[in-house]
N, C-alpha and C positions, 0 to 999 in steps of 0.2 A: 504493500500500500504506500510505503515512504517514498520508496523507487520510484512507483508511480506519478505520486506527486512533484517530485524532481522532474520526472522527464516532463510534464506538464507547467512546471516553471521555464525549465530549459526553452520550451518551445515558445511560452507567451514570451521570453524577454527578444527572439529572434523575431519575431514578429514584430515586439515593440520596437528594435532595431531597423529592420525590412523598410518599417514606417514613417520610423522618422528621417534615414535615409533618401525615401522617396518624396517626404514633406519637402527635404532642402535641396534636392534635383528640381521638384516643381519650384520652388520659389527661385534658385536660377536661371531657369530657363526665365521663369515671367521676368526676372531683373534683363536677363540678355534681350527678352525681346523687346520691352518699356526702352530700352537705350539703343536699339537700332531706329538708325534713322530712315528707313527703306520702309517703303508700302508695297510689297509684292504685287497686288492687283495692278499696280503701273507700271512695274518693271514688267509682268506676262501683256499690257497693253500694247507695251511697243511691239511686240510679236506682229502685230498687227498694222499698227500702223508705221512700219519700216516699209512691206507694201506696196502699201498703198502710196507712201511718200516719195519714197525714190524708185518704183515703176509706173504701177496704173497712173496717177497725176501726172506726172513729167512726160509719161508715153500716151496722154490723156484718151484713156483706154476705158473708154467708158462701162463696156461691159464686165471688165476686171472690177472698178469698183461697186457694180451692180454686184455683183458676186461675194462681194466682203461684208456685204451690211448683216450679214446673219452673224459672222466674228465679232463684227464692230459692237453687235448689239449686247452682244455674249460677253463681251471683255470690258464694256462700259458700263453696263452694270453690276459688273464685279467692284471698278471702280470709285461708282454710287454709293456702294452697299460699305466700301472700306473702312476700317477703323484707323486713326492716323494713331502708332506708337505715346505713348505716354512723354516720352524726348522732344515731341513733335508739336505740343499742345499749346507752344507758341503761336502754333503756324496753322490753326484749325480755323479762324476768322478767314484769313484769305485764303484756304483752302476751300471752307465752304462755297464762297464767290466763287473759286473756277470750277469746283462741283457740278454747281448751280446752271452756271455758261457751257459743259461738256452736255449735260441732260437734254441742251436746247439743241446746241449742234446736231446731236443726235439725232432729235425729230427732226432736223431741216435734210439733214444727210437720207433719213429713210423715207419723208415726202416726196425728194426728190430722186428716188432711186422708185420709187413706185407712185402713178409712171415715172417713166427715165424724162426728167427734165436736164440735158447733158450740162448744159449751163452752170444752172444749181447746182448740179452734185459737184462737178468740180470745184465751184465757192466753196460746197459745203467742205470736201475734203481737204482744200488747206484752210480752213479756218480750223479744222478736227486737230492738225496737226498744230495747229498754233494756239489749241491750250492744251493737250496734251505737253508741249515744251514750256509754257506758262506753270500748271500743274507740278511738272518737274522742277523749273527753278524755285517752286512755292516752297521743296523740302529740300532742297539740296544748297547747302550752304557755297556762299561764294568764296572760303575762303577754309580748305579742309582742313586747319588746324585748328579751324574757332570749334570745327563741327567734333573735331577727338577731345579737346579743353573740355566742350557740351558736354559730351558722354561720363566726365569723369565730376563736373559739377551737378548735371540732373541728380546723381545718387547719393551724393553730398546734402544736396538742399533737398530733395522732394522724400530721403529715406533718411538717412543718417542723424543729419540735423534735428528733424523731429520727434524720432524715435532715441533720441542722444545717445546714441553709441561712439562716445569717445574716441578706444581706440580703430573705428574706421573713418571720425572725422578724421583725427590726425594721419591716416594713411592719406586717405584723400587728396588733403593738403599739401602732403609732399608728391603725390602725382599731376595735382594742378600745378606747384612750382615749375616739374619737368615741363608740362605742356606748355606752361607758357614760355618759356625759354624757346619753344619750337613756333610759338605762336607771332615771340619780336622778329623771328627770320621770315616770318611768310609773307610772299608774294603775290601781289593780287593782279587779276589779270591784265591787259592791255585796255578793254572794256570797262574797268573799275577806274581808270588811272584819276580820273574827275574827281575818284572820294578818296584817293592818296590821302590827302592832306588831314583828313575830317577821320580816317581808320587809324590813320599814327598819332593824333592827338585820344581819342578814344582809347586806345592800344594803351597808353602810356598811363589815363588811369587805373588802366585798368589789372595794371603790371603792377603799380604801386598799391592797391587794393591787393593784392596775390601775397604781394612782399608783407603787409601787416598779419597777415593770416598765421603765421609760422611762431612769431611770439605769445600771441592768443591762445593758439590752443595748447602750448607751451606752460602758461599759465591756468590752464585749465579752467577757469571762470566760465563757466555755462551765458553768462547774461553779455559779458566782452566777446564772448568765440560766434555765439546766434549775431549779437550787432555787427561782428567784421563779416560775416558771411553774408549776409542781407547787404552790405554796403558791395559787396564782391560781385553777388550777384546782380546788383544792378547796374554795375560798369558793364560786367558783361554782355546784357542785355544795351545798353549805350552802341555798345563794336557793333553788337548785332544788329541793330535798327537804321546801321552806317548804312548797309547796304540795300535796304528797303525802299 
């Protein structure tokens, strides 16, 4: 009967293991996916609208793009239906706007595909294509080191800081120091050179908000480490709205 009871321990505590195991797989994955900045649903749309864009338009092949409005429909309401990542939830106002402008296109693109008014569909199709790339620059940062800095302040501010777990604010801290070290070297495109001026002033508070952060938590003061982070955070968002 003792036996018994042992092997009956043995097994609830492999189970209680098994579980909690599986509890901190699940809460990794949802941390890895809250911090990608990628919408799947857009990345499978370009499937489609690659194409459409550089063949049927350009070879203005009207019965090709007749033929794609069953994908188009298929892959745009995947689009519709998307949720934007937790990382992203800046960018959900003017998300919704181009949401909103791809749902129209779409009925312009399938009124005029049925009947084929050849005219229209072609509007329709490069207009499809021109918020599809609207869409795209709504998530895709202009400047991929602000987008890695992102990734390691979203879990700082929206998990860490609230739930105050210390020793991962101060990990944190010392991963935003790296990134911003990688963030004074970054180059912005040819396209951007106009807000030069306006990203290196921003840049520079924002470097100096990063530098306070290290003696803060340093000190450990819960009430000084939440006020340098709140101050951090909204420089950041400053670089960010540079290029808006």
């Amino acid at each position: 009967m003792r036996l018994q009871i042992i092997r009956i321990g043995l097994v609830l505590l492999m189970l209680t293991g098994l579980s909690q195991k599986g509890i901190g797989q699940m809460k990794d994955s949802i941390q890895i996916a809250e911090t990608s900045a990628e919408v799947p649903a857009l990345s499978e749309f370009h499937n489609i609208i690659y194409p459409l864009w550089h063949t049927a338009w350009p070879e203005k092949n009207i019965g090709m793009l007749v033929e794609l409005l069953p994908e188009i429909e298929k892959r745009s309401a995947d689009v519709l239906n998307a949720k934007l990542p937790g990382i992203l939830r800046e960018k959900q106002d003017p998300w919704s706007e181009k949401i909103k402008e791809l749902k129209g296109i779409v009925e312009e693109y399938r009124a005029a595909a049925t009947p084929v008014d050849s005219q229209k569909l072609l509007s329709a199709a490069e207009r499809l294509h021109t918020v599809y790339e609207k869409l795209v620059r709504t998530i895709r940062p202009a400047v991929k080191e602000l987008d890695a800095f992102h990734s390691v302040l979203y879990m700082l501010y929206h998990y860490y800081l609230p739930e105050w777990k210390l020793e991962k604010i101060k990990t944190s801290v010392a991963e935003l120091k790296v990134k911003m070290e990688l963030l004074n070297q970054a180059q912005i495109s040819k396209l951007q050179e106009l807000k030069k001026e306006a990203f290196a002033a921003a840049l520079a508070k924002l470097d100096a908000a990063v530098k306070e952060l290290e003696p803060a938590v340093t000190g450990g003061e819960k009430k000084v480490i939440s006020e340098k982070i709140e101050a951090m955070h909204m420089q950041y968002q400053a670089v960010d709205t540079v290029f808006k």
